[in-house]
N, C-alpha and C positions, 0 to 999 in steps of 0.2 A: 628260263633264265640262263640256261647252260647254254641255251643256243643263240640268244642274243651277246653274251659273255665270248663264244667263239667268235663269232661276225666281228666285233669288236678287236679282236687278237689279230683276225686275219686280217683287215682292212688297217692295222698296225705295221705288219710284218710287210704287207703291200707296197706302203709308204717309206718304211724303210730300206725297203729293193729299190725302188723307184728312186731315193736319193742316191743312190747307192750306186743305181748304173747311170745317173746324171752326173755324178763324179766322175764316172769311169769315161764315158761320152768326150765331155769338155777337155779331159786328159789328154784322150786319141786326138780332140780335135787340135788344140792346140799345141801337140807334139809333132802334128803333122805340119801344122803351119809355121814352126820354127825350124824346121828342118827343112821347108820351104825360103824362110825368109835367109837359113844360115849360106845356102848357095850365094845369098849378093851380101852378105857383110865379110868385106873385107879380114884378113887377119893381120895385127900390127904387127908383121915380124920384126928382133930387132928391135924392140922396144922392151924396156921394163915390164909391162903389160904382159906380151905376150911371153915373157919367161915365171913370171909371176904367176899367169895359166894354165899353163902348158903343166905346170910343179902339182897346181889343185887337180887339175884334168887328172892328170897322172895318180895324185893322191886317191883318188874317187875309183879310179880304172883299176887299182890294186886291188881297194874295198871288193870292188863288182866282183873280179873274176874268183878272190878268197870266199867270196860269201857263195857263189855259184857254186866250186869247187866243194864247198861245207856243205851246201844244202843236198850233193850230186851222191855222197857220200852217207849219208844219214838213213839210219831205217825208217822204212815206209811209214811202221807203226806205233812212231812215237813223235815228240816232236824235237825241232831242231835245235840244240841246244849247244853246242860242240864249236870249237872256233872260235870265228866271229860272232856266233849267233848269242855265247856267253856274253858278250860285249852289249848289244843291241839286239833287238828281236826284228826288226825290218831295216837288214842291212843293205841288203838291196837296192831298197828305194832312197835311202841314205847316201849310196853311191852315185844313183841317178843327178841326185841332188847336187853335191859336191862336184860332178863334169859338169851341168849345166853350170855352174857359178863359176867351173876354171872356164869352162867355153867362156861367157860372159866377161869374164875379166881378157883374156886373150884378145877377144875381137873388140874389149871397150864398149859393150854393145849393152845398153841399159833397157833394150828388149831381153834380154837371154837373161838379166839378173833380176829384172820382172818377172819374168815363165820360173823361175828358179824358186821365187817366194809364191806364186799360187798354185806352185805344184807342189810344195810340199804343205802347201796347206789343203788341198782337195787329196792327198794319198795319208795325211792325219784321218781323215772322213773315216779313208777307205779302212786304215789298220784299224779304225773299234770293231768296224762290220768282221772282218779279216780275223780281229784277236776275239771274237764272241762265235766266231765259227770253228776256231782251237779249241775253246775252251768246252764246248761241246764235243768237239772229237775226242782231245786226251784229259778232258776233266780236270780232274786235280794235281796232275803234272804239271799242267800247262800254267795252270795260277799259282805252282811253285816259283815256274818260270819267270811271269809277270813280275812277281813280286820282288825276285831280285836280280832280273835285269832289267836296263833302260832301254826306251823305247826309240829313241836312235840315240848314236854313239854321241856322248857329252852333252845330253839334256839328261838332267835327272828326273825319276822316277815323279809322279804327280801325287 
C-alpha cells in the first residue's frame, strides 16, 4: 500500500512541475515575443498617453529596483521580509506588472495591456508553487509572513 500510496505522490508532484514549467515556458515565450513586437510599436510622444506611461513605467521601475535592492540585502537564511517585501511578498513580479501596463498605456498598444493581464495571471500559478517552496524552507516564519502580508501590493490577503 505504501508503495502504491508513493507512485501516487510522485506522479502528483510530477504534474505539478509540469504545470509549473509550462507557466514558466509560455512566460519566456511571450516575453520574448513582446519585446519583439515592442521594436514596431510606435511610442505616442506628446500625447497624454504617453505622459500618463511614462509616470506607471517609472512607478513600476522604482518597485523593481527597491525590491532588488531589498532582496540583495537580506540574509541568505531567512526570508525576505524587510522593505518592500513588508508591503507584498512578490514585489518583483508586481513591478514587471506595473511597466508592462505604463509600456502599454505609452504606446496605446492593447497588445502590451493584454501580455500585462496573462502575465500576471500565469506568475499567480507561479507564486503558490514559489510560496509552498518557502514555506518548506523557512517553515513557520514564512506563514507568519503570508499571513500578514499581501500577495502583491493593494490586493488583499484571500
Amino acid at each position: 500500500m505504501a508503495d502504491f500510496r508513493f507512485g501516487i505522490e510522485s506522479m502528483q508532484i510530477v504534474n505539478r512541475k509540469s504545470k509549473i514549467y509550462g507557466c514558466v515556458n509560455i512566460l519566456e515565450l511571450m516575453t520574448y515575443a513582446v519585446m519583439i513586437y515592442s521594436i514596431f510599436v510606435p511610442l505616442r510622444l506628446g500625447t497624454i498617453w504617453s505622459y500618463v506611461g511614462l509616470i506607471v513605467f517609472l512607478w513600476g521601475a522604482t518597485i523593481y529596483t527597491i525590491a532588488i535592492v531589498n532582496f540583495a540585502t537580506a540574509p541568505l537564511d531567512k526570508p525576505v521580509t524587510k522593505g518592500i517585501y513588508g508591503i507584498s511578498r512578490h514585489p518583483i513580479h508586481f513591478s514587471y506588472f506595473v511597466m508592462y501596463i505604463g509600456i502599454g498605456i505609452a504606446c496605446a498598444s492593447w497588445i502590451f495591456l493584454l501580455f500585462s493581464i496573462i502575465y500576471i495571471i500565469l506568475q499567480d500559478i507561479l507564486h503558490s508553487a514559489e510560496e509552498r517552496f518557502c514555506l518548506e524552507k523557512y517553515g513557520d516564519a514564512y506563514r507568519e509572513y503570508m499571513n500578514k502580508t499581501w500577495r502583491y501590493i493593494g490586493v488583499p490577503k484571500r
